[in-house]
N, C-alpha and C positions, 0 to 999 in steps of 0.2 A: 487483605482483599486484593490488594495489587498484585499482589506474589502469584495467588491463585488465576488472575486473569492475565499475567503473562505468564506463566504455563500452559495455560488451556492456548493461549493464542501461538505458542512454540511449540505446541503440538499439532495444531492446525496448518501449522508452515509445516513443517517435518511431515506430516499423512498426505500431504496435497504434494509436495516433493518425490516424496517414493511414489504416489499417485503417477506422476507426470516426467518425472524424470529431472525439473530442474528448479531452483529459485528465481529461475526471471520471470519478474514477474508479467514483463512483454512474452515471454514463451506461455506462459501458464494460461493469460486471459486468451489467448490463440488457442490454445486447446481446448481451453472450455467452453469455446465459439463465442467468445467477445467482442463486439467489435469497439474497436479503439480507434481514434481519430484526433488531427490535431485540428486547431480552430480557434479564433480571436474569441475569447471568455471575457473580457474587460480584465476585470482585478482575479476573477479566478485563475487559479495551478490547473486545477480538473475538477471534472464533476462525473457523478456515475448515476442511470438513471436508466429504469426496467419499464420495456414497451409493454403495452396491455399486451403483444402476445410470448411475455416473459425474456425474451431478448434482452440483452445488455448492455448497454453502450457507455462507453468512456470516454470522456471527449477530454485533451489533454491542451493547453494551452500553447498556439504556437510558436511561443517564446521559448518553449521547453527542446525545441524538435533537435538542437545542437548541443544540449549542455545535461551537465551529471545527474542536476534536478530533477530533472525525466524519470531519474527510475524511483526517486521517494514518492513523487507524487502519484506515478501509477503504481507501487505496491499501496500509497494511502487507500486510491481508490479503488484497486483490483479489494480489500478487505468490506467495503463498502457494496459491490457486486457479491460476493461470497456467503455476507450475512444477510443483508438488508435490502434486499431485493423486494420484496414484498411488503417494506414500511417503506417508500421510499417520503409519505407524504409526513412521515415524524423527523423528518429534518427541520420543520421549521413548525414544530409546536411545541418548545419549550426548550431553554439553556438546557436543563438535566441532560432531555434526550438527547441532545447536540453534544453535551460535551462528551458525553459517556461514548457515545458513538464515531465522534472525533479522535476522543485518546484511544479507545481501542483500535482505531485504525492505523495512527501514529504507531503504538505499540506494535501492533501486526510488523509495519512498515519495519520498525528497527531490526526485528526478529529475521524478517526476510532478506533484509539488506545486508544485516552478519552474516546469515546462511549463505547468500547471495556472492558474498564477498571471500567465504571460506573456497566456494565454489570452482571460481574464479582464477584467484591467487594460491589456492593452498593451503591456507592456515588462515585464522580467524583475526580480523585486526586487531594490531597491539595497542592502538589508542583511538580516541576517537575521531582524530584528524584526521588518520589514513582514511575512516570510513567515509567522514563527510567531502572528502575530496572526490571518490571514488562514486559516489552516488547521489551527492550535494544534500548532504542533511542539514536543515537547519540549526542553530547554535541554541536553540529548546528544545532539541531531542536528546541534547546529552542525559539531562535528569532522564530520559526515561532508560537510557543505556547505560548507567553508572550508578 
């Protein structure tokens, strides 16, 4: 099951890419008229959340505005805008939904951030240090990239 939902979600990067022209995922949510912002979250990275008149906003924590972090957390939550715009209120009724919609976003994120990284540099990283330096992954997204 895993296999099959990171394929679908590497093909969802890759159709959204030829769509738009890039992996960033700062470029991507600007295309799709996102709007993104930074903002004192307490302990949140980012949150993504769809106005009653379908709008989408991202608010990214201002701690992010200088460092690699920045682009995991908005590819977590540009995945978040892309699917779930319309459950936004099943974020907080039950572990399942949460986590399922958690790790597919992480997964999204990894997916885009190699892409992202192929981009970039050239070539696709050769370990996973290169990647987590280059766009600050945390040291629990190796399982989902290896």
């Amino acid at each position: 099951m895993l296999l099959m939902n990171s394929y679908k979600l590497y093909l969802q990067v890759h159709q959204l890419a030829d769509k738009l022209g890039t992996f960033d995922p700062f470029v991507i949510a600007d295309s799709l008229g996102y709007r993104v912002e930074y903002a004192s979250l307490g302990n949140l990275k980012g949150i993504c959340t769809t106005a009653s008149s379908g709008d989408v906003y991202i608010g990214l924590s201002d701690e992010l505005q200088e460092v690699p972090e920045k682009y995991v957390v908005m590819a977590h939550e540009l995945k978040h805008g892309l699917d779930h715009t319309s459950c936004a209120a099943l974020y907080t009724i039950g572990n399942n939904w949460e986590g399922k919609m958690e790790r597919e976003a992480n997964l999204f994120a990894c997916s885009e951030l190699t892409a992202l990284y192929k981009e970039q540099y050239g070539d696709r990283p050769q370990s996973f240090n290169e990647i987590q330096m280059a766009y600050g992954l945390p040291d629990k997204f190796y399982e989902l990239m290896f």
